[in-house]
C-alpha atoms as one frame of an Amber mdcrd trajectory, in Angstrom:
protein
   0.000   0.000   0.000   1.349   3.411  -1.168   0.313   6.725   0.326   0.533
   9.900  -1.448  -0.290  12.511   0.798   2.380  11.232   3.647   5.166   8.984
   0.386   5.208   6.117   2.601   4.700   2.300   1.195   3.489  -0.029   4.046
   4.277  -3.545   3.093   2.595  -6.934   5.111   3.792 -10.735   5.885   7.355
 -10.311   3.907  10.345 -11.734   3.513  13.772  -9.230   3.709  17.074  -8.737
   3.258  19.668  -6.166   4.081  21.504  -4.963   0.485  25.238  -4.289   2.420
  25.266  -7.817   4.565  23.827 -11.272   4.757  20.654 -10.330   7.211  17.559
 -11.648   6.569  14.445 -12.531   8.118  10.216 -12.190   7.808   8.255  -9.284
   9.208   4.643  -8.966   9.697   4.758  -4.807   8.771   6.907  -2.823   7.054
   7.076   1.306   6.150   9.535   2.525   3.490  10.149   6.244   3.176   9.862
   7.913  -0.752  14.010   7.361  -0.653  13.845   4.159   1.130  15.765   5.805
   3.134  14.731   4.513   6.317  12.636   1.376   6.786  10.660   0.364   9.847
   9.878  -3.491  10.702   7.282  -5.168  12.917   6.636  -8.270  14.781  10.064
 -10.207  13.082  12.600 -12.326  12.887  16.312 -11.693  11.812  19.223 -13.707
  11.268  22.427 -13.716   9.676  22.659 -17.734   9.197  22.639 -19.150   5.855
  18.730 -19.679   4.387  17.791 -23.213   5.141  20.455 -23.458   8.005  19.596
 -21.171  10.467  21.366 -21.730  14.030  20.081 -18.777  15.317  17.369 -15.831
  15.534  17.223 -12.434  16.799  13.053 -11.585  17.606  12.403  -7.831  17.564
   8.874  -6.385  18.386  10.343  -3.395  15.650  13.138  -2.604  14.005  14.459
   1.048  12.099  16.820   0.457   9.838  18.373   3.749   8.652  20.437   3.365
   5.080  22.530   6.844   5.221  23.878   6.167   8.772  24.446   2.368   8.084
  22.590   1.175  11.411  19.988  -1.004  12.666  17.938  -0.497  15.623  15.596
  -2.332  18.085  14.728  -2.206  21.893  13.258  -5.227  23.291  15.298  -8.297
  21.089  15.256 -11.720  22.021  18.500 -14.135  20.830  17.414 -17.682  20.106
  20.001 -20.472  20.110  18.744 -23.778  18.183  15.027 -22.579  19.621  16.071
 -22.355  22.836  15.810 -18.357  24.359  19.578 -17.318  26.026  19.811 -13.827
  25.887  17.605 -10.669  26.291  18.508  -7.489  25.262  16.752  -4.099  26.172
  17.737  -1.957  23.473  20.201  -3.214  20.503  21.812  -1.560  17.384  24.046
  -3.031  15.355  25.792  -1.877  11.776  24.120  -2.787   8.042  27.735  -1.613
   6.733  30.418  -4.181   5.317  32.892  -3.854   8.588  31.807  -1.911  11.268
  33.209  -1.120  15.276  31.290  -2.675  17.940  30.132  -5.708  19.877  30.082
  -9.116  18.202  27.552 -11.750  18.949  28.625 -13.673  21.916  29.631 -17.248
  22.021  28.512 -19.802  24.959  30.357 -23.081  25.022  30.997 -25.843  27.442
  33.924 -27.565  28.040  35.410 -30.527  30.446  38.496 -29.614  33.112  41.110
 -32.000  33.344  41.517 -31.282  36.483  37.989 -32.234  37.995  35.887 -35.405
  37.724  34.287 -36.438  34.004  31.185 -35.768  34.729  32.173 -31.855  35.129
  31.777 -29.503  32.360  32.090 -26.043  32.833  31.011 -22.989  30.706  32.710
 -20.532  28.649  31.507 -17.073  27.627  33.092 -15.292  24.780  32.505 -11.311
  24.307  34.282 -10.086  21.356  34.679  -6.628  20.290  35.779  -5.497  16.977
  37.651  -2.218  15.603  37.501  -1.177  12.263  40.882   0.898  12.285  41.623
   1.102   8.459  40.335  -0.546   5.477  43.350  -3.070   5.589  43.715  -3.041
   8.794  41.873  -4.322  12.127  41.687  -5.878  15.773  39.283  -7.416  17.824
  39.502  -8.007  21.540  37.758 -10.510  23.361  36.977 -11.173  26.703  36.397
 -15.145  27.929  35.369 -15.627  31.456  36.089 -19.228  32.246  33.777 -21.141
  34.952  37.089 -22.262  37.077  40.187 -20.888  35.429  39.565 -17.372  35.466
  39.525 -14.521  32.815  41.409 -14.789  29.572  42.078 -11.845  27.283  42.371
 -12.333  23.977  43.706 -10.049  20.784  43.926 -11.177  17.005  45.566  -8.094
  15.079  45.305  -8.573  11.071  46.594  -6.783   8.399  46.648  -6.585   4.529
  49.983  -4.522   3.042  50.641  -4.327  -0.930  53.162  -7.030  -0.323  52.072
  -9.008   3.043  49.475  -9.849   4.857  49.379 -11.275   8.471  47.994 -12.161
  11.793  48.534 -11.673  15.331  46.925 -13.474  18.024  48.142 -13.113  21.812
  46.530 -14.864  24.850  46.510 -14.120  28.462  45.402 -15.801  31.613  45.840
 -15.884  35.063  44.775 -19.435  35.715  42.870 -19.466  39.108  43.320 -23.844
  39.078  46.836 -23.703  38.693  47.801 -20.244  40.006  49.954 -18.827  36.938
  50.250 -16.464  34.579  49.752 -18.445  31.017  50.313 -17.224  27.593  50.050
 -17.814  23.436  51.608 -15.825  20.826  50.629 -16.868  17.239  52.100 -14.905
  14.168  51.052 -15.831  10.882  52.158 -14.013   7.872  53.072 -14.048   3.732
  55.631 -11.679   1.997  55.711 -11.227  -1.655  59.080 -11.264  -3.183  60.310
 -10.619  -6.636  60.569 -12.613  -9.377  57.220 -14.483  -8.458  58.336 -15.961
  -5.429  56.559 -15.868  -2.049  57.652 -16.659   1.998  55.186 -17.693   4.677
  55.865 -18.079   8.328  54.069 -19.180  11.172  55.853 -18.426  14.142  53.676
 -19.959  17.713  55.137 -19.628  21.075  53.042 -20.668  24.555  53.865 -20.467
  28.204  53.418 -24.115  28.875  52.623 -27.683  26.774  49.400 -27.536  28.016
């Protein structure tokens, strides 16, 4: 339906997708300004999973997407794991652009300490958080809280030059089992050389075989 007097198209039941990224999802309402540039959603669904192998779901009551400032933006979203409800959030915007600075989606895992008995598994939470510094260049930094062994911080710098490209991981934790400092340094890289010919190193270091 498309309305003259105020140049607004109001669209029902659909199926969308965002033009810069992968998102997509169904909405029971849309309105689309004259210059599409803005677009407001109802009562949907969003994901940024494959169609026809969908992991996850974010479900908004509404969400404004706004094209010149590259954002999305909902209050009251819901994050679905394999149909299972695990996180609520209040008030959530995230980016419609390529690459973007902010908050990644955080990962939950489980895993089992060597340390205690077999029937013990213990839960991870990952927070990442990812800077857009340059076009070829960028870092994210992520924060993993461990059940027993404490907080790890984590840093993967990459980089693309005319002639190499590379990345930097280091790892950091103060393990509260066995009461150390523990560490990982991980440098992967390729040069271009003349005459065709290329090097490639991958240079790992740790604080301890385990």
């Amino acid at each position: 339906v498309h309305n003259e007097n105020t140049q607004l198209t109001q669209l029902y039941q659909l199926d969308y997708q965002l033009r810069t990224n992968a998102g997509w999802g169904k909405a029971e309402y849309a309105e689309i300004t004259q210059n599409k540039s803005s677009i407001l959603l109802k009562k949907l669904t969003y994901t940024g999973c494959p169609i026809g192998n969908e992991s996850w779901w974010l479900k908004l009551d509404e969400l404004k997407v706004d094209d010149a400032a590259h954002t999305a933006t909902a209050p009251n979203a819901l994050l679905e794991f394999k149909d299972v409800p695990v996180f609520y959030f209040p008030w959530l915007q995230f980016s419609t652009a390529k690459r973007a600075s902010g908050l990644l989606m955080p990962t939950v895992v489980a895993y089992q300490n060597e340390d205690t008995p077999t029937n013990s598994l213990k839960s991870v939470l990952k927070t990442p958080y990812y800077f857009d510094i340059v076009p070829n260049i960028d870092d994210t930094i992520t924060l993993i809280l461990m059940a027993d062994r404490g907080q790890v911080l984590d840093n993967e710098f990459r980089y693309w030059l005319p002639k190499q490209k590379g990345n930097v991981q280091l790892s950091y934790l103060n393990d509260q089992v066995n009461h150390e400092d523990r560490y990982r340094v991980w440098w992967k890289a390729t040069q271009a050389l003349d005459n065709g010919w290329n090097l490639a190193w991958d240079w790992h270091d740790v604080s301890d075989a385990n």
